[in-house]
PDB file of N, H, CA, C and O in Angstrom:
ATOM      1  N   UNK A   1      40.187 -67.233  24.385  1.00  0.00           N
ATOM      2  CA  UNK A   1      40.278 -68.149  23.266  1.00  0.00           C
ATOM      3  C   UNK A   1      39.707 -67.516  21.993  1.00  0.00           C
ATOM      4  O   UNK A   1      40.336 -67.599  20.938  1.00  0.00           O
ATOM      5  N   UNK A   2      38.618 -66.933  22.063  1.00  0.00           N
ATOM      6  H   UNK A   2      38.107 -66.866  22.920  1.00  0.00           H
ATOM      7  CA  UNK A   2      37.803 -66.145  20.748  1.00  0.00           C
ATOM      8  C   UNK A   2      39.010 -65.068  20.708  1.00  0.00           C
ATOM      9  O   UNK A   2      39.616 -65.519  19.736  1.00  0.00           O
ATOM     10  N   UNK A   3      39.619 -64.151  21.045  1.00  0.00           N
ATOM     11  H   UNK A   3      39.127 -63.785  21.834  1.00  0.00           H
ATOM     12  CA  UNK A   3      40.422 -63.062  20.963  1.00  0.00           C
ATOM     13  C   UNK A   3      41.327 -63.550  19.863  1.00  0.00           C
ATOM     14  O   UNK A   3      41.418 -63.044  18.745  1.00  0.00           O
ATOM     15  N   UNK A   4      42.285 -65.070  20.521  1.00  0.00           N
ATOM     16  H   UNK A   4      42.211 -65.481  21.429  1.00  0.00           H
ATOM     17  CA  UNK A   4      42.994 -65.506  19.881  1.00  0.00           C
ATOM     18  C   UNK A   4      42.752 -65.826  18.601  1.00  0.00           C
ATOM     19  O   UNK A   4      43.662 -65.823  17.772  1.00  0.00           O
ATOM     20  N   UNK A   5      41.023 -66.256  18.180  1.00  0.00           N
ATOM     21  H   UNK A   5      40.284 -66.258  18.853  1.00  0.00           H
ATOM     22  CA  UNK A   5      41.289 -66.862  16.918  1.00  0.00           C
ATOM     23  C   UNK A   5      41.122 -65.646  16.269  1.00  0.00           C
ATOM     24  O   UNK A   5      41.922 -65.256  15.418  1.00  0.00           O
ATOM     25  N   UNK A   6      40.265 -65.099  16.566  1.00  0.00           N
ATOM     26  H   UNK A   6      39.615 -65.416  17.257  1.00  0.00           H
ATOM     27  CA  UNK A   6      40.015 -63.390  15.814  1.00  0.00           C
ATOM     28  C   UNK A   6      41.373 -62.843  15.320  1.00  0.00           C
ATOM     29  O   UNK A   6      41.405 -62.043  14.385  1.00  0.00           O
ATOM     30  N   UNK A   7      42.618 -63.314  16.007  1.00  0.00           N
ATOM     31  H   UNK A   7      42.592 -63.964  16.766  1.00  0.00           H
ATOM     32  CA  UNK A   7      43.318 -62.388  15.754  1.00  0.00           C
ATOM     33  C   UNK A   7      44.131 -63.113  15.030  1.00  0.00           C
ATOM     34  O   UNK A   7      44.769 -62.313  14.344  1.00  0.00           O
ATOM     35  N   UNK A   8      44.457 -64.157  14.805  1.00  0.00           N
ATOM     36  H   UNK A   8      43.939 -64.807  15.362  1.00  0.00           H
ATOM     37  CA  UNK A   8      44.688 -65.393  13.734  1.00  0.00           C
ATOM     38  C   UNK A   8      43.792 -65.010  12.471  1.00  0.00           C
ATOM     39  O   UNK A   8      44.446 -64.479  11.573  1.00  0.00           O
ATOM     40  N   UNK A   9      42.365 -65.179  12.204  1.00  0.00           N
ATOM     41  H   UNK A   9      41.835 -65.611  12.934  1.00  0.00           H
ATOM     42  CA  UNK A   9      41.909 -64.718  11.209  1.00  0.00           C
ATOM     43  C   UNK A   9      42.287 -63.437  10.535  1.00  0.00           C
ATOM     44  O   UNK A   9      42.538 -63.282   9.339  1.00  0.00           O
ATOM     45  N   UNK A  10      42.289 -62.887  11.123  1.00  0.00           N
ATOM     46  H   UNK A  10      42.085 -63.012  12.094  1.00  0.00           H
ATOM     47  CA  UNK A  10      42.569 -61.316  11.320  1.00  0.00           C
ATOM     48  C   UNK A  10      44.418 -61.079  10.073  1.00  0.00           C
ATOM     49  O   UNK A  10      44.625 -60.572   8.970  1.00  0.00           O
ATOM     50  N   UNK A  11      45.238 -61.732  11.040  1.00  0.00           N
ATOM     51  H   UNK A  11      45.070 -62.143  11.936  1.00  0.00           H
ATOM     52  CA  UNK A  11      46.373 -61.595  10.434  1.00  0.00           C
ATOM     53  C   UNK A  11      46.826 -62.499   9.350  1.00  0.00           C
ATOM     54  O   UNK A  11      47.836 -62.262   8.688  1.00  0.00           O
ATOM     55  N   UNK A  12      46.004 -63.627   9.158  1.00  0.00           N
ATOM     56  H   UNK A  12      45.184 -63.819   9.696  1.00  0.00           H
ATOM     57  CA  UNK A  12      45.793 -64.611   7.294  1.00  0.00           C
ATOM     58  C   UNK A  12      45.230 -63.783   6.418  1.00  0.00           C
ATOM     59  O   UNK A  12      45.516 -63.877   5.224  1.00  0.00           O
ATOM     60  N   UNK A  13      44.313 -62.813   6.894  1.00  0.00           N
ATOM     61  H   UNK A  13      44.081 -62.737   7.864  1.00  0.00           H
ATOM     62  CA  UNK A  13      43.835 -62.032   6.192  1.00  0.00           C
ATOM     63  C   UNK A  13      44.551 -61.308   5.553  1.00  0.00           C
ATOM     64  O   UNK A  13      44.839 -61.594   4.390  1.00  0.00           O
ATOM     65  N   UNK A  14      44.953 -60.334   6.084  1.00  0.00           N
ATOM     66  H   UNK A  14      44.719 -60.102   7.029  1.00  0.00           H
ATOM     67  CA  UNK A  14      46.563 -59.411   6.080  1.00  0.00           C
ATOM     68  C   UNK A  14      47.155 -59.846   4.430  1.00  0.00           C
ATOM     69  O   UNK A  14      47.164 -59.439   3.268  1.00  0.00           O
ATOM     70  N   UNK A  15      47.672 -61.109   5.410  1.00  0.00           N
ATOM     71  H   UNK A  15      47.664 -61.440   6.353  1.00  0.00           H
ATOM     72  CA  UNK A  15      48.844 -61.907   4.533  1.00  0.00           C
ATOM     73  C   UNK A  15      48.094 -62.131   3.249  1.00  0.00           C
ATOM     74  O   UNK A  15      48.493 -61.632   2.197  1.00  0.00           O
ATOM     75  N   UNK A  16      47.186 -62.755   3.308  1.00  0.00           N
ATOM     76  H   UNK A  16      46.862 -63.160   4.163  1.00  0.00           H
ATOM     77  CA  UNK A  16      46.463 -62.880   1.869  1.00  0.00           C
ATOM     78  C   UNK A  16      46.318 -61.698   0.907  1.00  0.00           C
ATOM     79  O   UNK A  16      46.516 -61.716  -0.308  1.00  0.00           O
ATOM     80  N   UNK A  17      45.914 -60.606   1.719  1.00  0.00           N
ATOM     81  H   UNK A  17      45.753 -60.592   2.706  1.00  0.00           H
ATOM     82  CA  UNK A  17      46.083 -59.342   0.849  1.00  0.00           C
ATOM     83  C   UNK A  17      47.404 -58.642   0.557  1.00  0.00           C
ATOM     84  O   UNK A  17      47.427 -57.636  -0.152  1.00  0.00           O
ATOM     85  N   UNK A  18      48.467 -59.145   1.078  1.00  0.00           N
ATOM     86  H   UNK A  18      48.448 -59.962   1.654  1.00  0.00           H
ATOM     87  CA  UNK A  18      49.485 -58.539   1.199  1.00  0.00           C
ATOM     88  C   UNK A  18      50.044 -59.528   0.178  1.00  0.00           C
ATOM     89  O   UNK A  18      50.901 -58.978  -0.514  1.00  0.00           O
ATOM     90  N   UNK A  19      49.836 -60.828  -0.148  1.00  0.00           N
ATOM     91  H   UNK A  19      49.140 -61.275   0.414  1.00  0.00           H
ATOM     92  CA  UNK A  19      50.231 -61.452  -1.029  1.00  0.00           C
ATOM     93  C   UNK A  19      49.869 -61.143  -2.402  1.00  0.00           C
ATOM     94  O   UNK A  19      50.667 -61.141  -3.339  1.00  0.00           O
ATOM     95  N   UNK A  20      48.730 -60.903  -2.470  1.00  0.00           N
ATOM     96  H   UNK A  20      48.082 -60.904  -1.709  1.00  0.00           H
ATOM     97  CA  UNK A  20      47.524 -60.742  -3.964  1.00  0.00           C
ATOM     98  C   UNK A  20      48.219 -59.477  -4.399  1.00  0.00           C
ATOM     99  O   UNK A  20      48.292 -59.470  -5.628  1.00  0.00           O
ATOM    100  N   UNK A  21      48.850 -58.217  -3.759  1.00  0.00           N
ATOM    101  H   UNK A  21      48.790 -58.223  -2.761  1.00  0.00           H
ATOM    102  CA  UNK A  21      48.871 -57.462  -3.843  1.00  0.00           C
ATOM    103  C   UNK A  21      50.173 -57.185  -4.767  1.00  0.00           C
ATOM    104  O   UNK A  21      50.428 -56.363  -5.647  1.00  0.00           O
ATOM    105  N   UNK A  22      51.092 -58.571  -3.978  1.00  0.00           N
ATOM    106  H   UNK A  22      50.885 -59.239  -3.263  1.00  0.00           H
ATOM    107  CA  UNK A  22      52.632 -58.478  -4.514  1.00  0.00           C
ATOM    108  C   UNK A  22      52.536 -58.949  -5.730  1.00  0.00           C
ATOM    109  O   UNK A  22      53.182 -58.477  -6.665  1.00  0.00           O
ATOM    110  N   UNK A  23      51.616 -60.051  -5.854  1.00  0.00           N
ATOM    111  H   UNK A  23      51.092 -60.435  -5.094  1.00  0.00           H
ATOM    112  CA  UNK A  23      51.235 -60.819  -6.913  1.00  0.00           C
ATOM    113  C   UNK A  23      51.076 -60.184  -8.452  1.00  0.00           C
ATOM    114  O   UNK A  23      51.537 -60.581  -9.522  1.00  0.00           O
ATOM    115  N   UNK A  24      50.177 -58.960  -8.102  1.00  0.00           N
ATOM    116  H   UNK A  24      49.802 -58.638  -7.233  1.00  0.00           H
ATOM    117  CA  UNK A  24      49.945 -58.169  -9.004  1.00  0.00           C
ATOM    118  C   UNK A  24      51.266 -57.179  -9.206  1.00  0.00           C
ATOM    119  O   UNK A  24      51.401 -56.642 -10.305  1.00  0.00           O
ATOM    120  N   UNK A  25      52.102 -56.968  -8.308  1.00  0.00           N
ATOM    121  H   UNK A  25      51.992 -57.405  -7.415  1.00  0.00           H
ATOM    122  CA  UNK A  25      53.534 -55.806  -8.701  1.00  0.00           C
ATOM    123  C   UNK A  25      54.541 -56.828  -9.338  1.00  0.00           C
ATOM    124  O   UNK A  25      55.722 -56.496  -9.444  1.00  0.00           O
ATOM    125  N   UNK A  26      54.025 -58.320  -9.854  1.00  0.00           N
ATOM    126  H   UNK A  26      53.066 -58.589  -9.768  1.00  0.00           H
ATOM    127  CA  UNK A  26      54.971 -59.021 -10.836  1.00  0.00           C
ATOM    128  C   UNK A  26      54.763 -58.628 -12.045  1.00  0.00           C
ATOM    129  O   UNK A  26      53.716 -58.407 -12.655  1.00  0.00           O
ATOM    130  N   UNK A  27      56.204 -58.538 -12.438  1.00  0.00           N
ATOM    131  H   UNK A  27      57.054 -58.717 -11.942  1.00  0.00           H
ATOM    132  CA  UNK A  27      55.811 -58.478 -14.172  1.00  0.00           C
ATOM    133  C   UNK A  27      55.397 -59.608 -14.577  1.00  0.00           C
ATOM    134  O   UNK A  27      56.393 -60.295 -14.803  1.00  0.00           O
ATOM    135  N   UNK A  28      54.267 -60.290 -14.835  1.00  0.00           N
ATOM    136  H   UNK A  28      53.458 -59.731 -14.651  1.00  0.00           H
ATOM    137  CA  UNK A  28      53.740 -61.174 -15.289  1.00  0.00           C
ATOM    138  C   UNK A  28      52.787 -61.269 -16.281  1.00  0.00           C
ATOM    139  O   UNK A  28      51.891 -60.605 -15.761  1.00  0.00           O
ATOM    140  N   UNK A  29      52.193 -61.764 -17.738  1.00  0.00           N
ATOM    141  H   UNK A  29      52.921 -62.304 -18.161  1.00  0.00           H
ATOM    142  CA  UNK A  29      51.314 -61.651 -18.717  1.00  0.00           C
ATOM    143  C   UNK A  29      50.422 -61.856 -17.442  1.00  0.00           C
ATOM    144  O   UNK A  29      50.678 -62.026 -16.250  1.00  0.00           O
ATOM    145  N   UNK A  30      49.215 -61.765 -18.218  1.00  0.00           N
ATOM    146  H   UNK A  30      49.007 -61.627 -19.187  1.00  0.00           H
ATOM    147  CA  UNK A  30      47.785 -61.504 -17.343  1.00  0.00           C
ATOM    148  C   UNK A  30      46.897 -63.169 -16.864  1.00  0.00           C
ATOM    149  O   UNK A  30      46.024 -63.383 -16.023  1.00  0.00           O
ATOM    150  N   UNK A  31      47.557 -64.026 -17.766  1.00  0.00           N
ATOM    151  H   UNK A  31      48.266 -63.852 -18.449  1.00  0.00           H
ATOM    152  CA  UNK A  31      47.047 -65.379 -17.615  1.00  0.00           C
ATOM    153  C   UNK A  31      47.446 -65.916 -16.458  1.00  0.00           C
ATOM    154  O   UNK A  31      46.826 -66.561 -15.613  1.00  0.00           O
ATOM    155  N   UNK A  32      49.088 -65.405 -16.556  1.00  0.00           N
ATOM    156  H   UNK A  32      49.592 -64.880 -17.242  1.00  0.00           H
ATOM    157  CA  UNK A  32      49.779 -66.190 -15.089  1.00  0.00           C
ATOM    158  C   UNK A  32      49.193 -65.581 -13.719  1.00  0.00           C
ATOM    159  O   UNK A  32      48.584 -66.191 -12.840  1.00  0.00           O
ATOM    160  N   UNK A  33      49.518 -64.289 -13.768  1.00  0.00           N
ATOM    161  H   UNK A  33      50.012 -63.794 -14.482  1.00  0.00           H
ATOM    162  CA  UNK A  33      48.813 -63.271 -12.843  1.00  0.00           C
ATOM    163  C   UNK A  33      47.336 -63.709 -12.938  1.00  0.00           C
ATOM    164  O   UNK A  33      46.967 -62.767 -12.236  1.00  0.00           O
ATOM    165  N   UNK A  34      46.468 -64.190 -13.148  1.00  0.00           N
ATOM    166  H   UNK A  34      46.767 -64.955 -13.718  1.00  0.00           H
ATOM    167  CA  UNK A  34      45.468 -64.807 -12.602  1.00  0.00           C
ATOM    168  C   UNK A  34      44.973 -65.997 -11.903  1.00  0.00           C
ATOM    169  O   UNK A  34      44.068 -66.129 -11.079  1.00  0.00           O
ATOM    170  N   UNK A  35      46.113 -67.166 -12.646  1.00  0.00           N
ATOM    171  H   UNK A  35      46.849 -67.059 -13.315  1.00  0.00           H
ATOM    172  CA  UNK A  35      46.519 -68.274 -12.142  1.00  0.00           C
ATOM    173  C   UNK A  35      46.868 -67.766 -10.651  1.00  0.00           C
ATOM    174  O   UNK A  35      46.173 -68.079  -9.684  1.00  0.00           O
ATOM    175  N   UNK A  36      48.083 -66.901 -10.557  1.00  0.00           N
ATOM    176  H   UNK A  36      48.647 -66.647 -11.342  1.00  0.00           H
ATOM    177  CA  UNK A  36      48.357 -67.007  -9.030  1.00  0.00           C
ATOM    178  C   UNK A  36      47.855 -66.401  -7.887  1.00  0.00           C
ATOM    179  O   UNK A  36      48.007 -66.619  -6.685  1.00  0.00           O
ATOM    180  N   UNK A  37      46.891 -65.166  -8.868  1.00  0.00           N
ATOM    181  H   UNK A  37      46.768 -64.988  -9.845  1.00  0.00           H
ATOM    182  CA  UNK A  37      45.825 -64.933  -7.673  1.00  0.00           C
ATOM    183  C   UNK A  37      44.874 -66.149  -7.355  1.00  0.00           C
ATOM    184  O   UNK A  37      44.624 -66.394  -6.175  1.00  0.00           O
ATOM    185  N   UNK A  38      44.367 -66.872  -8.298  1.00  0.00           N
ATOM    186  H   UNK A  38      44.570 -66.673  -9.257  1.00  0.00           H
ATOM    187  CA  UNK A  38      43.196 -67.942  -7.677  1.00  0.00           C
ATOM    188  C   UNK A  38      44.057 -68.628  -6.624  1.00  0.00           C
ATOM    189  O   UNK A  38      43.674 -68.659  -5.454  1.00  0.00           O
ATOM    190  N   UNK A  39      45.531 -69.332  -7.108  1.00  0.00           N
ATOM    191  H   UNK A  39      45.842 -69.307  -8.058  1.00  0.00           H
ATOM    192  CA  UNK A  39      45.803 -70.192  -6.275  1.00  0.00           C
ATOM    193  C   UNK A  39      46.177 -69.473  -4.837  1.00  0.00           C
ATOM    194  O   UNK A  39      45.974 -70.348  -3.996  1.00  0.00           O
ATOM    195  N   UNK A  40      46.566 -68.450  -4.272  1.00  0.00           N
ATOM    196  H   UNK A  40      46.732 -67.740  -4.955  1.00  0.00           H
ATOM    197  CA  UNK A  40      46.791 -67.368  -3.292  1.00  0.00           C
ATOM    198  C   UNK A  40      45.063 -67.732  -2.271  1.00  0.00           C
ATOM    199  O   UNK A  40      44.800 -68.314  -1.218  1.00  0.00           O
ATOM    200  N   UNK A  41      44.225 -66.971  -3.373  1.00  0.00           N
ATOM    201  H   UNK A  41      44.438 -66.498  -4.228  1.00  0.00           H
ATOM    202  CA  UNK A  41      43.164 -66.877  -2.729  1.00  0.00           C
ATOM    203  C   UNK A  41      42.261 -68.490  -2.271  1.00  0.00           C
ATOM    204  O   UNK A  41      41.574 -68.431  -1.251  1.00  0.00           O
ATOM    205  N   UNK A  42      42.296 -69.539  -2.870  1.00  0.00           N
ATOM    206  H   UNK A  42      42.853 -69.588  -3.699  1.00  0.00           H
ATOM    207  CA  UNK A  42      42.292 -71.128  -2.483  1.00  0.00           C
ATOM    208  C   UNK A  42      42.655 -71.065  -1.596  1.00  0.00           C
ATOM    209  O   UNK A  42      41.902 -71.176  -0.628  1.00  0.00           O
ATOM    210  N   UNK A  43      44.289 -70.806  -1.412  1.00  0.00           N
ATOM    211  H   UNK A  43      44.900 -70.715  -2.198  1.00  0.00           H
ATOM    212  CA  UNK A  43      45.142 -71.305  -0.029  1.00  0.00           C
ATOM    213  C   UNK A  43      44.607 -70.483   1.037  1.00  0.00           C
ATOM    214  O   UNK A  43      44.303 -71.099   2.058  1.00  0.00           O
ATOM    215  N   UNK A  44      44.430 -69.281   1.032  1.00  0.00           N
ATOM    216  H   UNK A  44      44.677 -68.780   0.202  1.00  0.00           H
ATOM    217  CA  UNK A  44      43.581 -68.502   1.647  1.00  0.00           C
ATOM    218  C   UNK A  44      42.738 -68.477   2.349  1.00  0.00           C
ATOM    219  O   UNK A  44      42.815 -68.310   3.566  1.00  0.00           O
ATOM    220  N   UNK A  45      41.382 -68.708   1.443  1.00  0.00           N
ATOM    221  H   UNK A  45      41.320 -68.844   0.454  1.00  0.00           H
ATOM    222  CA  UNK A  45      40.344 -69.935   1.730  1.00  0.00           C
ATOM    223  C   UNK A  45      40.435 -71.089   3.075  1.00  0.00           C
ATOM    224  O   UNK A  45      39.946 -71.184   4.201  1.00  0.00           O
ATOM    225  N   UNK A  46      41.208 -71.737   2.353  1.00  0.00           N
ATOM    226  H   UNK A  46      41.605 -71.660   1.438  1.00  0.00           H
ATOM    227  CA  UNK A  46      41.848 -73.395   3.457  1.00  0.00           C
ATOM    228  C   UNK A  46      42.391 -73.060   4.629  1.00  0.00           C
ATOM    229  O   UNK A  46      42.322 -73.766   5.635  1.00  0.00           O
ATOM    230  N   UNK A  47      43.070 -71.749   4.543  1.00  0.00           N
ATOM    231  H   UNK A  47      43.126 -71.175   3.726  1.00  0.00           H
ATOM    232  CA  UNK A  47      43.533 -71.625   5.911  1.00  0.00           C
ATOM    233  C   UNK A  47      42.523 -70.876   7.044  1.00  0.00           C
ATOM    234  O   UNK A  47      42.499 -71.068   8.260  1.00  0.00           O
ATOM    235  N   UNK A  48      41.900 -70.181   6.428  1.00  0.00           N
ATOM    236  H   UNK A  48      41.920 -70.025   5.441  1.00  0.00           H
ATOM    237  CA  UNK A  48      41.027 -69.030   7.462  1.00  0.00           C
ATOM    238  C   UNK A  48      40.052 -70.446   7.743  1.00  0.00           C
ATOM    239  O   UNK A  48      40.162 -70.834   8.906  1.00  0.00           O
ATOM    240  N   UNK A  49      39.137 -71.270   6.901  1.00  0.00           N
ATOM    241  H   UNK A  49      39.048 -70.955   5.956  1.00  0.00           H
ATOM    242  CA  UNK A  49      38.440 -72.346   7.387  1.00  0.00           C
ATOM    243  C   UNK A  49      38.918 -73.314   8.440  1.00  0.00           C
ATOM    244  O   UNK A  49      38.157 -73.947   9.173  1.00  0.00           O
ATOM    245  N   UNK A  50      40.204 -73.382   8.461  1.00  0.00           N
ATOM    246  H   UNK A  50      40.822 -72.868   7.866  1.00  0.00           H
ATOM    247  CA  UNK A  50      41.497 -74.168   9.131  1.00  0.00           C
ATOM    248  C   UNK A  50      41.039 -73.559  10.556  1.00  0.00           C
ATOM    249  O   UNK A  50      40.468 -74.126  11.487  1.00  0.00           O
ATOM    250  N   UNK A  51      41.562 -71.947  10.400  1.00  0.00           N
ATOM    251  H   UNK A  51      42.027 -71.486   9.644  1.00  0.00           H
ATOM    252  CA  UNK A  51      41.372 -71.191  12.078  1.00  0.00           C
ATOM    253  C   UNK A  51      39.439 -71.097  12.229  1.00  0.00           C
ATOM    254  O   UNK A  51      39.090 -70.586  13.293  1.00  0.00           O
ATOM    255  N   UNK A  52      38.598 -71.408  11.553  1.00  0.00           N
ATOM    256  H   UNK A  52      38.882 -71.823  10.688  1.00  0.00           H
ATOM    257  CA  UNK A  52      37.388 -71.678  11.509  1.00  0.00           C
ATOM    258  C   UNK A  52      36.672 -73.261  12.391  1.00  0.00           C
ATOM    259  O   UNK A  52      35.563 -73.655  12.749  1.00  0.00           O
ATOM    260  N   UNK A  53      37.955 -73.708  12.420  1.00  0.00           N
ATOM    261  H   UNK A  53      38.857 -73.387  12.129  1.00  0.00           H
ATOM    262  CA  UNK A  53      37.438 -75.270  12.976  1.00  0.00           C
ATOM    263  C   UNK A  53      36.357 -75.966  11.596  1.00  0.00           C
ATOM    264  O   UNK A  53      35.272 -76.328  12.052  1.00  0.00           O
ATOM    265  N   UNK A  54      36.441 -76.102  10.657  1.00  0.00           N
ATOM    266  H   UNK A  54      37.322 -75.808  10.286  1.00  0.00           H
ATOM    267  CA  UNK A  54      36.109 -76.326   9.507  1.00  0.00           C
ATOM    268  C   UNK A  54      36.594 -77.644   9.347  1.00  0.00           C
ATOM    269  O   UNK A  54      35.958 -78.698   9.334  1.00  0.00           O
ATOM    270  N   UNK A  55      38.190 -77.379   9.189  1.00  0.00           N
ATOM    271  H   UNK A  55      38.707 -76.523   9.200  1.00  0.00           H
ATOM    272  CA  UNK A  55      38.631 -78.644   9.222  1.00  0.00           C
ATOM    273  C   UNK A  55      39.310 -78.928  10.427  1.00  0.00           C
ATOM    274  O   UNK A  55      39.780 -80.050  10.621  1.00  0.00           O
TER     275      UNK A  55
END
């Protein structure tokens, strides 16, 4: 059961960085591109607490 969540955390992680990452290869002014890193990293947040038993 611990393996499993480890490896759930593990791969939101990933994704979160793999998102932030794309986030930044948008052509986007710098305001928006910050907007959508916070909101990336929030959702982020909510989910790893999610596989945390948090909520």
């Amino acid at each position: 059961m611990a393996g499993s969540m480890l490896i759930s955390v593990l791969i939101t992680f990933l994704v979160i960085v793999l998102v932030l990452w794309l986030v930044n290869r948008l052509p986007l002014d710098g305001r928006t591109k910050q907007i959508a890193q916070i909101v990336v990293i929030i959702i982020g947040i909510i989910s790893l607490l999610k596989y945390l038993a948090v909520f």
